[in-house]
N, C-alpha and C positions, 0 to 999 in steps of 0.2 A: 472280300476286301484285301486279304491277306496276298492273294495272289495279283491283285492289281500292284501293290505294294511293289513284290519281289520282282514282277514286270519292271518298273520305273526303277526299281534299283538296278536291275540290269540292261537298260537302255542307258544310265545315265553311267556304265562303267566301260560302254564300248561307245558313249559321247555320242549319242542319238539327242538324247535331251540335255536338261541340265538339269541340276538341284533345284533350282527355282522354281522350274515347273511343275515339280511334284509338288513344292508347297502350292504355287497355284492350282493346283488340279483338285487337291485337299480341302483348300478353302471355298472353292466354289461345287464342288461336290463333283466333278467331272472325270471318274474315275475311268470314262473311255479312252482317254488319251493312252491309257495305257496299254490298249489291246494289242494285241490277244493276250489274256492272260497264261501266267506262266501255270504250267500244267500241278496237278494237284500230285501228282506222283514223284516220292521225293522231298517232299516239304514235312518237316516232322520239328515240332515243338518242343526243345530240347529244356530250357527251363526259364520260369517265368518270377522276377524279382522286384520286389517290391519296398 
């Protein structure tokens, strides 16, 4: 999911999609919009706040 995510964040920062649509994708569970997922290499969990 995580990689679906950084997808939509990076379509919506070279204005492919918009904001919106990611909350629509979210709420209706339709995490294909965002394919292809952004590659797993690279992606590192730097820290988690609660």
């Amino acid at each position: 999911m995580v990689r679906y995510i950084v997808s939509a964040i990076f379509k919506v920062g070279r204005h492919v999609i918009d904001s919106k649509d990611i909350r629509q994708a979210l709420y209706n569970r339709n995490e294909q919009k965002f394919n292809p997922k952004a590659k797993a290499r690279g992606l590192h969990l730097i820290e988690i706040t609660y």
